[in-house]
C-alpha positions as CSV (number, residue, x, y, z in Angstrom):
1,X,-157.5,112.2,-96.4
2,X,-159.6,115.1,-96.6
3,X,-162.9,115.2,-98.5
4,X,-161.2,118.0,-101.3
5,X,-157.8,115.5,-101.6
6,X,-160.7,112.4,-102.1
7,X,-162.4,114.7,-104.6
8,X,-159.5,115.7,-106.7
9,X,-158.1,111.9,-106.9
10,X,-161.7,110.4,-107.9
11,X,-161.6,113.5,-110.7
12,X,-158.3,112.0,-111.8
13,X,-159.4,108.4,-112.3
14,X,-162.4,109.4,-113.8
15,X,-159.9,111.0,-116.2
16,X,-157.8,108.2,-116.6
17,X,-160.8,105.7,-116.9
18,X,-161.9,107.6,-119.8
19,X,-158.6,106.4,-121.7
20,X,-158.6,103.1,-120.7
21,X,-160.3,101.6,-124.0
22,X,-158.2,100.6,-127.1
23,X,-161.2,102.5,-129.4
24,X,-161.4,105.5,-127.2
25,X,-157.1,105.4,-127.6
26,X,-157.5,105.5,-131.3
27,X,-159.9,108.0,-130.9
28,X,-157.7,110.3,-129.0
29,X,-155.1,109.5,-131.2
30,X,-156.9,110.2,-134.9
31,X,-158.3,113.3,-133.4
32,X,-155.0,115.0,-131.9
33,X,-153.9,114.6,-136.1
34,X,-157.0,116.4,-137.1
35,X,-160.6,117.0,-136.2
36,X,-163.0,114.0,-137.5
37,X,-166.8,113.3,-137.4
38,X,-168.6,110.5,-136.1
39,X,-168.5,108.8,-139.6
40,X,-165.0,109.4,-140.0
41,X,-163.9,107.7,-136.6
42,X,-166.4,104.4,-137.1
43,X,-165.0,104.5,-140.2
44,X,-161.3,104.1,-138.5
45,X,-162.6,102.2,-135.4
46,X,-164.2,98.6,-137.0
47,X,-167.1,99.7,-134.4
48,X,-170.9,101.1,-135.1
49,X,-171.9,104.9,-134.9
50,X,-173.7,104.2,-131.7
51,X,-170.3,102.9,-129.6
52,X,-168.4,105.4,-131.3
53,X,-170.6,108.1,-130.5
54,X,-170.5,106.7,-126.3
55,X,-166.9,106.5,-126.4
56,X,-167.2,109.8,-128.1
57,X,-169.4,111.2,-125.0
58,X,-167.0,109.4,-122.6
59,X,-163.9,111.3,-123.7
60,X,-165.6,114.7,-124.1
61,X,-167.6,113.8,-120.2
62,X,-163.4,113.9,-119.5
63,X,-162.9,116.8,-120.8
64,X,-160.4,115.0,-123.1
65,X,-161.8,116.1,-126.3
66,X,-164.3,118.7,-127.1
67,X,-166.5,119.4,-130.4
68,X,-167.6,122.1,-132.8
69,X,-170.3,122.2,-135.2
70,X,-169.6,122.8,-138.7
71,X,-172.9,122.4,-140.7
72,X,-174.7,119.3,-140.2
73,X,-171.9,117.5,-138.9
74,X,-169.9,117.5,-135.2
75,X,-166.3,117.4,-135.6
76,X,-163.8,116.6,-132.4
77,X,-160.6,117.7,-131.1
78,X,-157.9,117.1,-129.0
79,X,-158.6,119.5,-125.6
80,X,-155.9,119.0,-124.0
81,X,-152.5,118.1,-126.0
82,X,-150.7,116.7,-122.8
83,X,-152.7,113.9,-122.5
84,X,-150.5,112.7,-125.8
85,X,-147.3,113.1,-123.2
86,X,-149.1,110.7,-120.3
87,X,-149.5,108.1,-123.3
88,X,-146.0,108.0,-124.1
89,X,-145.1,107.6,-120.3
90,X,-147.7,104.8,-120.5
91,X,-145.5,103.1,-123.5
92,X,-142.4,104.1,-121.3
93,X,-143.7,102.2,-118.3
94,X,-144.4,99.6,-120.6
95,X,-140.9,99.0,-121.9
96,X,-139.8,99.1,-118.5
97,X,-141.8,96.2,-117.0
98,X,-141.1,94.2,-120.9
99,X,-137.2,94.9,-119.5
100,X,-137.5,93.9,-116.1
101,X,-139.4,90.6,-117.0
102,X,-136.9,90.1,-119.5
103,X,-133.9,90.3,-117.3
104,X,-136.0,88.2,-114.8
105,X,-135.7,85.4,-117.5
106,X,-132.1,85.7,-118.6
């Protein structure tokens, strides 16, 4: 493996890492609906403003979700739609391995 391929597959975990938190999931999910603020997603999320706001800086570090200012407040959007398709291939894989095990039992 070259040191580019190495490069490109750590940038695509780092990607996938940044989804792999149920509050950061709900985050991507209530902001590709519409833009929120930090007060709107604690609000959503059971969690304090200072986890939201890391999980916030996670997914934004990813380049999953980007902001804009409006006033005083920092509202967030979906960057990049398709990550909405990789979650439904992760429910997809999902019902596949409930399926297999399921056969497995019968």
């Amino acid at each position: 493996m070259t040191a580019k391929e190495k490069a490109l597959l750590t940038a695509k975990a780092a990607v996938i890492k940044a989804l792999a938190h149920p509050t950061r999931l709900l985050i991507v999910h209530e902001v590709s609906l519409a833009p929120r603020n930090v007060r709107d997603l604690t609000k959503l999320s059971d969690a304090d403003i200072t986890t939201v706001s890391k999980h916030l800086s996670i997914l934004r570090g990813a380049g999953i979700i980007g902001s804009t200012k409006r006033g005083q407040h920092v509202f967030y959007a979906l960057n990049c739609p398709c990550v909405l398709e990789f979650l439904r291939c992760v429910i997809k894989v999902m019902t596949s391995v409930t399926n297999d095990r399921m056969r497995l039992l019968k």
